[in-house]
PyMOL Python script that loads the backbone (N, CA, C, O; Angstrom):
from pymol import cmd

cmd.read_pdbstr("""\
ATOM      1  N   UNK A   1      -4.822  27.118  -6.523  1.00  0.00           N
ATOM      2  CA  UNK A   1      -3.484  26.590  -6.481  1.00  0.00           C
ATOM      3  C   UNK A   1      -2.878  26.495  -7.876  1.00  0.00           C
ATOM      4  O   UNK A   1      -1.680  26.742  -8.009  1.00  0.00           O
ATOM      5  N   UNK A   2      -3.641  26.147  -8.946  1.00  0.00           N
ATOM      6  CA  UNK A   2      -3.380  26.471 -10.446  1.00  0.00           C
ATOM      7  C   UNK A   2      -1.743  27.429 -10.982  1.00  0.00           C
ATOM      8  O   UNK A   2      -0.658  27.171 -11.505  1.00  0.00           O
ATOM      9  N   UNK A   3      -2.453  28.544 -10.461  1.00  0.00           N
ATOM     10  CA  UNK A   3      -1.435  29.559 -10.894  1.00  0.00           C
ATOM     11  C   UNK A   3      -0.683  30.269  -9.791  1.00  0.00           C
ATOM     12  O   UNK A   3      -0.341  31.449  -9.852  1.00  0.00           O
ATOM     13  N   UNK A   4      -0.408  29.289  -8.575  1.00  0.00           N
ATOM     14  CA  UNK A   4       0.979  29.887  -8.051  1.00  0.00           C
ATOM     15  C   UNK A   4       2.092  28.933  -8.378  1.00  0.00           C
ATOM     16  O   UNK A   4       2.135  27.958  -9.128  1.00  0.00           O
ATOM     17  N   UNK A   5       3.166  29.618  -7.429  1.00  0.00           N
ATOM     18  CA  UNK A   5       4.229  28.735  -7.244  1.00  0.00           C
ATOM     19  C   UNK A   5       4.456  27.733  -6.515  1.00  0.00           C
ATOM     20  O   UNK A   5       5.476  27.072  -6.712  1.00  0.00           O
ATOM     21  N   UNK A   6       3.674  27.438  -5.640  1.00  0.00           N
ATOM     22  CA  UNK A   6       3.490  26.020  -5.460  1.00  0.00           C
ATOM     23  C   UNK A   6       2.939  24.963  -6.454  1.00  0.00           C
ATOM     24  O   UNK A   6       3.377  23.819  -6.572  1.00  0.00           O
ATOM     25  N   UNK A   7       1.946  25.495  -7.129  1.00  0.00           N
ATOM     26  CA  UNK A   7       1.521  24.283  -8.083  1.00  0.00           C
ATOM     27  C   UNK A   7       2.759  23.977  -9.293  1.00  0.00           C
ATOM     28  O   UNK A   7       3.137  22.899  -9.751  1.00  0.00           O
ATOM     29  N   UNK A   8       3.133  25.141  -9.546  1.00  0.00           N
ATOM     30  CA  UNK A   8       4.536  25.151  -9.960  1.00  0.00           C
ATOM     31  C   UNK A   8       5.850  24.469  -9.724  1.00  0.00           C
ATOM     32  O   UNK A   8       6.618  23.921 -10.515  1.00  0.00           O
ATOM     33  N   UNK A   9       5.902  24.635  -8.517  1.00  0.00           N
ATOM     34  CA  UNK A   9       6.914  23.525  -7.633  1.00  0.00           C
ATOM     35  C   UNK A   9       6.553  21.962  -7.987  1.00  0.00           C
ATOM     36  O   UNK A   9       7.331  21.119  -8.434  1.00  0.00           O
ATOM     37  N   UNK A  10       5.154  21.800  -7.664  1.00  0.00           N
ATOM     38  CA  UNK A  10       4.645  20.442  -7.361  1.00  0.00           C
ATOM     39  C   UNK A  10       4.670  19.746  -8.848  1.00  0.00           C
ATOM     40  O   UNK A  10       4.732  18.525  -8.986  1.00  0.00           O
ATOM     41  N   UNK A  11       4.621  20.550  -9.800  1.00  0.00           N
ATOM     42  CA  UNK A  11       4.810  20.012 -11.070  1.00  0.00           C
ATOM     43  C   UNK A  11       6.050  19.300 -11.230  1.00  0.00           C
ATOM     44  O   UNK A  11       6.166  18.094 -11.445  1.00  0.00           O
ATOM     45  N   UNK A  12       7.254  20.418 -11.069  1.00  0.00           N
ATOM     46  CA  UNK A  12       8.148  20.234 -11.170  1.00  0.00           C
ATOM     47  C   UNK A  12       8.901  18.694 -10.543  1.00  0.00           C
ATOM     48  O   UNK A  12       9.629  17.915 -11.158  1.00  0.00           O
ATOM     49  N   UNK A  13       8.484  18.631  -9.315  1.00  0.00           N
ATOM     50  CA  UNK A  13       8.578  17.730  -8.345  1.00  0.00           C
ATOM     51  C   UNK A  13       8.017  16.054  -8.916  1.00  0.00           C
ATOM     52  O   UNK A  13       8.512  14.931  -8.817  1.00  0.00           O
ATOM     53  N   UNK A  14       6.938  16.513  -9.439  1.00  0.00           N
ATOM     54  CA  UNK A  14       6.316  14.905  -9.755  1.00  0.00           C
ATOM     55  C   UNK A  14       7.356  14.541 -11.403  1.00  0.00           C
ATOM     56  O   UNK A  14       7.428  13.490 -12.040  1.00  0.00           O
ATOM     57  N   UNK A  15       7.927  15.693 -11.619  1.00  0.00           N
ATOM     58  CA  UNK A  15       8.095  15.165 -12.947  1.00  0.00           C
ATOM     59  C   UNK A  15       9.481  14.431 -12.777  1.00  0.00           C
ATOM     60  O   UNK A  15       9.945  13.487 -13.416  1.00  0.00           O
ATOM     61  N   UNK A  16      10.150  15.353 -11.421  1.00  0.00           N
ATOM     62  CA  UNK A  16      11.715  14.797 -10.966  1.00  0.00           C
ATOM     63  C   UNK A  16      10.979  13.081 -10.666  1.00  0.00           C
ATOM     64  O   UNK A  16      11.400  12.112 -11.297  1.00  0.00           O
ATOM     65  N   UNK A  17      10.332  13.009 -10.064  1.00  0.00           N
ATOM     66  CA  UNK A  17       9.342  11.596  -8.990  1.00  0.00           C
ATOM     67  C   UNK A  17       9.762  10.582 -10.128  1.00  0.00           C
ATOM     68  O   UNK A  17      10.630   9.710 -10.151  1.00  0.00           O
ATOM     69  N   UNK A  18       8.478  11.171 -11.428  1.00  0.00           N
ATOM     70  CA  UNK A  18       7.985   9.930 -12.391  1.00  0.00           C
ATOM     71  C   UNK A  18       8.968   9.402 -13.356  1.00  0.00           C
ATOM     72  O   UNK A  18       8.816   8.346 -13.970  1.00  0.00           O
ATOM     73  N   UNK A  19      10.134  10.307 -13.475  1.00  0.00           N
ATOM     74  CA  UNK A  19      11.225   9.814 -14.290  1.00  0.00           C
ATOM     75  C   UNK A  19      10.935  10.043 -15.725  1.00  0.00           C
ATOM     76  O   UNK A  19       9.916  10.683 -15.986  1.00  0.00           O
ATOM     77  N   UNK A  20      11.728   9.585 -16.756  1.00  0.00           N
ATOM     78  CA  UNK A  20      11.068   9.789 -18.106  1.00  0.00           C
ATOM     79  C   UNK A  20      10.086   9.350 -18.781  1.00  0.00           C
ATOM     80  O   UNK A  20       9.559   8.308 -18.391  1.00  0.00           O
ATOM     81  N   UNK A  21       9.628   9.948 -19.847  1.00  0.00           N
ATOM     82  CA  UNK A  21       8.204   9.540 -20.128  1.00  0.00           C
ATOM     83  C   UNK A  21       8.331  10.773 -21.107  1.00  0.00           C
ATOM     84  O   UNK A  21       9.257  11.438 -21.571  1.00  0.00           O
ATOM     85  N   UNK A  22       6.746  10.751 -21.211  1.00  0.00           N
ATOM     86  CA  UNK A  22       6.066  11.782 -22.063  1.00  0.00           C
ATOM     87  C   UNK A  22       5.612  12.251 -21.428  1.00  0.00           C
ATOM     88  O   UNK A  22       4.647  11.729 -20.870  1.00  0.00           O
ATOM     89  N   UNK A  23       6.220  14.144 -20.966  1.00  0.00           N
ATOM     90  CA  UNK A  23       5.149  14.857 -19.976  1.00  0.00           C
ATOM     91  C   UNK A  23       5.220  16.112 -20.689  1.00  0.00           C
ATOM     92  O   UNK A  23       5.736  17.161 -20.304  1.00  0.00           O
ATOM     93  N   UNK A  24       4.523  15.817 -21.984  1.00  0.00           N
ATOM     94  CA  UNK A  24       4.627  16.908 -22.947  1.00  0.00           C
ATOM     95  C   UNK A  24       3.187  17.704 -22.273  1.00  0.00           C
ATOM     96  O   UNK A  24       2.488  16.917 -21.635  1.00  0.00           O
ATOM     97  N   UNK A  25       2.731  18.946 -22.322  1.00  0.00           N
ATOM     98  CA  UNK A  25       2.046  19.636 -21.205  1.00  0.00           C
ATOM     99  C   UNK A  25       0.500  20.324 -21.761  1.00  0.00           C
ATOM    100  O   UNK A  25       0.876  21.364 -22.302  1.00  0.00           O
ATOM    101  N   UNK A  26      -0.337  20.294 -21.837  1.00  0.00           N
ATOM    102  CA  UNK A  26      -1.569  21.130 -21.979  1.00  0.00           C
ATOM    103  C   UNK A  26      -1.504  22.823 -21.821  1.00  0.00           C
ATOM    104  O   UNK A  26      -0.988  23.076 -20.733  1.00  0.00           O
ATOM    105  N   UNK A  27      -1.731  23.604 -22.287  1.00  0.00           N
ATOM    106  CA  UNK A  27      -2.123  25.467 -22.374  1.00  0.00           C
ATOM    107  C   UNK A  27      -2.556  25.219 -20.923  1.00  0.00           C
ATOM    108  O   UNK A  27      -3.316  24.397 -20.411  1.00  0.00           O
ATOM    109  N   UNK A  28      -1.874  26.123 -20.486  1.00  0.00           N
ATOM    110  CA  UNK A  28      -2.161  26.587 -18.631  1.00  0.00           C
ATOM    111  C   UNK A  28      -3.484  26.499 -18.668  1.00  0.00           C
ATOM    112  O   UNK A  28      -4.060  26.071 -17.668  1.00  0.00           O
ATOM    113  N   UNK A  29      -4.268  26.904 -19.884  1.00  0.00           N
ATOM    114  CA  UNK A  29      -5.701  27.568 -20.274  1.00  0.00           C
ATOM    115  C   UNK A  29      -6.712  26.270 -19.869  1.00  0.00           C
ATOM    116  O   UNK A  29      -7.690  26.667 -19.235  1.00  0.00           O
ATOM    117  N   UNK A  30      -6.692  24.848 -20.088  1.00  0.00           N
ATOM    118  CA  UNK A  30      -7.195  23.470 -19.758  1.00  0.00           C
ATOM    119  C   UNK A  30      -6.624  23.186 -18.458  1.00  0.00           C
ATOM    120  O   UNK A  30      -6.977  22.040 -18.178  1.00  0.00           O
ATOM    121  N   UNK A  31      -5.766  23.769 -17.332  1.00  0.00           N
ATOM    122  CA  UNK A  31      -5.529  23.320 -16.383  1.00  0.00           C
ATOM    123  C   UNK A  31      -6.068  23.064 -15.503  1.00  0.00           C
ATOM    124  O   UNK A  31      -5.754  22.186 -14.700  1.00  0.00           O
ATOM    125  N   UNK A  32      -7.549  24.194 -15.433  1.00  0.00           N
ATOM    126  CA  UNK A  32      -8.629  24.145 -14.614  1.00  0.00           C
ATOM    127  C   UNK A  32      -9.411  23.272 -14.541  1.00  0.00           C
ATOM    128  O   UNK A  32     -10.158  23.070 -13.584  1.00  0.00           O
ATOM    129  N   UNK A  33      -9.334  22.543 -15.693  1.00  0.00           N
ATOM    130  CA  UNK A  33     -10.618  21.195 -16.040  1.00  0.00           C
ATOM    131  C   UNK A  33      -9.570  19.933 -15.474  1.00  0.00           C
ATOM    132  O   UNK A  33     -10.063  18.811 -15.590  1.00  0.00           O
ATOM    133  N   UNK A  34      -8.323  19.987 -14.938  1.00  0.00           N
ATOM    134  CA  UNK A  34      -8.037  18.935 -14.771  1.00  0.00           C
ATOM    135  C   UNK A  34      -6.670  17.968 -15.865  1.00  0.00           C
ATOM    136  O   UNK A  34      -6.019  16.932 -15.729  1.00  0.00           O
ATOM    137  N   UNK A  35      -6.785  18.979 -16.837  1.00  0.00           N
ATOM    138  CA  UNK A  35      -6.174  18.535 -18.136  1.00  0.00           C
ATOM    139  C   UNK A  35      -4.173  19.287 -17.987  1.00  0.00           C
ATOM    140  O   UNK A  35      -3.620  20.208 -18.587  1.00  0.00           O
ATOM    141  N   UNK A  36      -3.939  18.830 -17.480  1.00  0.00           N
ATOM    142  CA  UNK A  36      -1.827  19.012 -17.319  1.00  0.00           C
ATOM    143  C   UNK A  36      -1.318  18.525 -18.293  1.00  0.00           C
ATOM    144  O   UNK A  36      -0.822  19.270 -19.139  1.00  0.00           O
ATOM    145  N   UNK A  37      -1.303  17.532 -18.405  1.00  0.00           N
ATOM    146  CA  UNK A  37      -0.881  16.201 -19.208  1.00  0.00           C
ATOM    147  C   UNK A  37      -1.456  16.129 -20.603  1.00  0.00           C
ATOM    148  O   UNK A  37      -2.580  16.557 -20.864  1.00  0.00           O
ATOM    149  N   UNK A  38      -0.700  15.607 -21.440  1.00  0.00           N
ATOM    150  CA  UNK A  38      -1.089  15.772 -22.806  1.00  0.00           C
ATOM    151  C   UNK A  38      -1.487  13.753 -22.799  1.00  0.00           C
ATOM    152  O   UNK A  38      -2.472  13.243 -23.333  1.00  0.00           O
ATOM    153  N   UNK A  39      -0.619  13.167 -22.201  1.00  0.00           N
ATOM    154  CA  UNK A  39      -0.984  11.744 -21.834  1.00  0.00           C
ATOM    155  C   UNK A  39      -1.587  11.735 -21.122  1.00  0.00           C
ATOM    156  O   UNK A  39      -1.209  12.282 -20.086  1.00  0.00           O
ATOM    157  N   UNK A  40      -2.963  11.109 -21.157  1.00  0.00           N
ATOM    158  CA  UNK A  40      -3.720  10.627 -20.570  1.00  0.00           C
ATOM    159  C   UNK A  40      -3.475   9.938 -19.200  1.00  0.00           C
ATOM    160  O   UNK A  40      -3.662  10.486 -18.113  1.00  0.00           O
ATOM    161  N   UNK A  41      -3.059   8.748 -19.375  1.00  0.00           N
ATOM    162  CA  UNK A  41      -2.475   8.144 -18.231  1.00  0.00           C
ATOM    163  C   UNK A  41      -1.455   8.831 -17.385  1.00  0.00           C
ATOM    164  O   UNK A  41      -1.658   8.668 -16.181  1.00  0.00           O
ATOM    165  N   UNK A  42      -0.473   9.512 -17.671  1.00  0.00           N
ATOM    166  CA  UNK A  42       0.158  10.731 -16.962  1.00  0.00           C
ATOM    167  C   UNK A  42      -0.307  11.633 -16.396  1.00  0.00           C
ATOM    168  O   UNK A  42       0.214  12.070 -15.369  1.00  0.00           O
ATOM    169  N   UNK A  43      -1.551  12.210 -16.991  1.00  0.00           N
ATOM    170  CA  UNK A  43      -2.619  13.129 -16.461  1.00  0.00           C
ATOM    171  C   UNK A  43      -2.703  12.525 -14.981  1.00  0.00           C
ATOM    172  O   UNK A  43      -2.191  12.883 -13.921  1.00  0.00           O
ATOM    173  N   UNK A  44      -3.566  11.449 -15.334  1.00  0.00           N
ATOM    174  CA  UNK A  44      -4.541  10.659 -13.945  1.00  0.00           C
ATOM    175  C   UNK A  44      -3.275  10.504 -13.017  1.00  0.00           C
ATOM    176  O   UNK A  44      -3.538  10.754 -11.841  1.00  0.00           O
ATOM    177  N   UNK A  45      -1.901  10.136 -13.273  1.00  0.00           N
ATOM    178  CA  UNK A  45      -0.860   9.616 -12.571  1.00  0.00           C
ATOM    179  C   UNK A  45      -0.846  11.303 -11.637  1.00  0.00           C
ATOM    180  O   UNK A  45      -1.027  11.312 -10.419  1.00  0.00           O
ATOM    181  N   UNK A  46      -0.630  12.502 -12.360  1.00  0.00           N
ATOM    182  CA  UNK A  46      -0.224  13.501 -11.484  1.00  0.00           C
ATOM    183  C   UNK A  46      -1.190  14.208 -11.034  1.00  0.00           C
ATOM    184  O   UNK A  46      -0.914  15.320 -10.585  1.00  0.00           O
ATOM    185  N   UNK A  47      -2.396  13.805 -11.036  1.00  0.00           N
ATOM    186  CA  UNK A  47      -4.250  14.215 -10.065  1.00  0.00           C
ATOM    187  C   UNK A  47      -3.583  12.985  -8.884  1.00  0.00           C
ATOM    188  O   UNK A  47      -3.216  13.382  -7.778  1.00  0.00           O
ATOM    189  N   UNK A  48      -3.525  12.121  -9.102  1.00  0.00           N
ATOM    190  CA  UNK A  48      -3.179  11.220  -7.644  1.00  0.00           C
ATOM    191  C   UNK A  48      -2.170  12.228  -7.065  1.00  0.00           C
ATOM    192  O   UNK A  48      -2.396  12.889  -6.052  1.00  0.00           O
ATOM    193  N   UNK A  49      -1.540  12.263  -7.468  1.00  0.00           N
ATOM    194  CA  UNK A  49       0.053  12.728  -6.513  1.00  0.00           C
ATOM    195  C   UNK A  49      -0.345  13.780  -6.251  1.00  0.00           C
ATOM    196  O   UNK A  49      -0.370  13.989  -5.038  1.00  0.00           O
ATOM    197  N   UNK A  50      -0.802  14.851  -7.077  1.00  0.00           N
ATOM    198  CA  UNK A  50      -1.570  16.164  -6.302  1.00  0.00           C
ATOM    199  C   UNK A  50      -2.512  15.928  -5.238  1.00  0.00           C
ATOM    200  O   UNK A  50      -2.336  16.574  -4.205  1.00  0.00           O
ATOM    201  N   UNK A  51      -3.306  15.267  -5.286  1.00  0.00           N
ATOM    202  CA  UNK A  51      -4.400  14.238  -4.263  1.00  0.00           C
ATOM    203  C   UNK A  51      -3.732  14.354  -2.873  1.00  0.00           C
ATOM    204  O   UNK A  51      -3.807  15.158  -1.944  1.00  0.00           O
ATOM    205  N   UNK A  52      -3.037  13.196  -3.124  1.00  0.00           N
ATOM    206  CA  UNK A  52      -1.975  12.983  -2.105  1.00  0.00           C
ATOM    207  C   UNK A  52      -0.873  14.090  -1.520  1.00  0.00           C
ATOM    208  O   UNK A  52      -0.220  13.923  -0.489  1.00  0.00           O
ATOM    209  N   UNK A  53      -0.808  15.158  -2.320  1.00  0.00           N
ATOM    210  CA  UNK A  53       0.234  16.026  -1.838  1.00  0.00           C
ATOM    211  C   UNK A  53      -0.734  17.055  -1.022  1.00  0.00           C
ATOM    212  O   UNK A  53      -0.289  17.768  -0.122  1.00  0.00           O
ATOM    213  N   UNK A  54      -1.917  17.060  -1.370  1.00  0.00           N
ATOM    214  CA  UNK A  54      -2.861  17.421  -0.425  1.00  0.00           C
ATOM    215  C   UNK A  54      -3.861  17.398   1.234  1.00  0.00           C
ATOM    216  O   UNK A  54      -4.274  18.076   2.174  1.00  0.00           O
ATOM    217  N   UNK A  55      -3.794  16.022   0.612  1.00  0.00           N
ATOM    218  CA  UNK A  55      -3.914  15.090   1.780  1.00  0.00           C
ATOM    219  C   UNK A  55      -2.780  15.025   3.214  1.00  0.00           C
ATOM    220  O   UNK A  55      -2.857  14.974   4.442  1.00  0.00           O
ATOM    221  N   UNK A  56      -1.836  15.060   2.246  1.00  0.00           N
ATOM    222  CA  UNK A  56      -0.321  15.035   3.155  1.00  0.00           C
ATOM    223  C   UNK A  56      -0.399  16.627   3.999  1.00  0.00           C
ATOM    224  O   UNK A  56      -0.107  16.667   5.195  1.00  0.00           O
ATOM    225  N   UNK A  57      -0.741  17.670   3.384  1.00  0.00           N
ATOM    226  CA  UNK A  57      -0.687  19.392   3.537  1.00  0.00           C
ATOM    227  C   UNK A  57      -1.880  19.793   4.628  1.00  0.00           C
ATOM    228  O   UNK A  57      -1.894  20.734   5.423  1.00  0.00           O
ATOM    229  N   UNK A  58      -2.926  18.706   4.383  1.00  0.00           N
ATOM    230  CA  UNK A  58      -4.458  18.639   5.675  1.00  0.00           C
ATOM    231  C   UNK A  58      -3.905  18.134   6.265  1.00  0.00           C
ATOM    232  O   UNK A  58      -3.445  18.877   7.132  1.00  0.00           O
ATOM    233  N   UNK A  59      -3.409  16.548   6.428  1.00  0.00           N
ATOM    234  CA  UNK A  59      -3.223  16.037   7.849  1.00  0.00           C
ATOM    235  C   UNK A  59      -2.063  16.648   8.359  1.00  0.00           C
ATOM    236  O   UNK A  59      -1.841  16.204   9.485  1.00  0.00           O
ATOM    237  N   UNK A  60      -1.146  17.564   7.968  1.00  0.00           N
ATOM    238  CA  UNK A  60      -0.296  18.741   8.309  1.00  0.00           C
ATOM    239  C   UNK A  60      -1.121  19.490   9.307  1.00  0.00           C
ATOM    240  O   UNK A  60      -0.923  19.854  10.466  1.00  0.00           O
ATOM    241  N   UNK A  61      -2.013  19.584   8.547  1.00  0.00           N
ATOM    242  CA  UNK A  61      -2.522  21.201   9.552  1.00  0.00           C
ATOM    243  C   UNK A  61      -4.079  20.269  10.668  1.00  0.00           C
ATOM    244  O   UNK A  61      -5.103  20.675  11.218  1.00  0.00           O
ATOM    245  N   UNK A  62      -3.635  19.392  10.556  1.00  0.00           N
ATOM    246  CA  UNK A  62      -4.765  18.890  11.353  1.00  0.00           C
ATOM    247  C   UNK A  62      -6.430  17.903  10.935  1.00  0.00           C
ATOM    248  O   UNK A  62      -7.049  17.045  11.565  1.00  0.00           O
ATOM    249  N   UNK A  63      -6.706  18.698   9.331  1.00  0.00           N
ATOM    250  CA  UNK A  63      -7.997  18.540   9.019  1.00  0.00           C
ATOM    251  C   UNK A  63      -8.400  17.727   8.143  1.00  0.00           C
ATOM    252  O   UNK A  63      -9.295  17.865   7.309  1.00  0.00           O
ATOM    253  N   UNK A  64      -7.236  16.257   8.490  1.00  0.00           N
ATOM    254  CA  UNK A  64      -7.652  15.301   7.653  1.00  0.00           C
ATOM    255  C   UNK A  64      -8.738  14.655   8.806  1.00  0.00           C
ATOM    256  O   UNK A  64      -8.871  14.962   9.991  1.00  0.00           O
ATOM    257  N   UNK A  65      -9.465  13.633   7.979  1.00  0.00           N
ATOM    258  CA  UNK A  65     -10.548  12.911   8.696  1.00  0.00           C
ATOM    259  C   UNK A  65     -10.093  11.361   8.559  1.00  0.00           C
ATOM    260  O   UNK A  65      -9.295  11.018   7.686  1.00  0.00           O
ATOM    261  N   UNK A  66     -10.591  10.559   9.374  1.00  0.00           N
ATOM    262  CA  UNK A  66     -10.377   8.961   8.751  1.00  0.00           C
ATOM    263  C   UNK A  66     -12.019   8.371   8.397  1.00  0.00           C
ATOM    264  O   UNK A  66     -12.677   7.749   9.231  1.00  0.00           O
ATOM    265  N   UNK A  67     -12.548   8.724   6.903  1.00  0.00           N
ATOM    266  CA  UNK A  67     -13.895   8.306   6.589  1.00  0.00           C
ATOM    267  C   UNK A  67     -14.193   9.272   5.295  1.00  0.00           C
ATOM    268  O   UNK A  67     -15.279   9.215   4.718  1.00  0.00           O
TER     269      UNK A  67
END
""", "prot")
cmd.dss("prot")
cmd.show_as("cartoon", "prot")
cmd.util.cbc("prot")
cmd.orient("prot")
């Protein structure tokens, strides 16, 4: 999901969400480890919301679980 346009979108999206701040950005190249965010705490803030935008996309298609 990294390098399409959805993860693309979803960036875009959390950044409309979180309002201003510092969402100065990491080399596409660290994206894989988890690393977006050059802030720390911004980081962890947009792994939740990806989390969740996931979660939201399974129990879409059926294959969320409760456990």
């Amino acid at each position: 999901m990294l390098n399409t346009q959805e993860h693309i979108d979803l960036v875009a999206q959390f950044e409309r969400d979180v309002g201003p701040g510092r969402l100065d950005k990491e080399p596409k190249e660290t994206w894989s480890r988890c690393r977006i965010y050059q802030d720390g705490r911004v980081n962890e803030q947009f792994l939740v919301y990806r989390f969740g935008y996931a979660y939201g996309k399974a129990i879409g298609r059926g294959e969320a679980t409760n456990g």
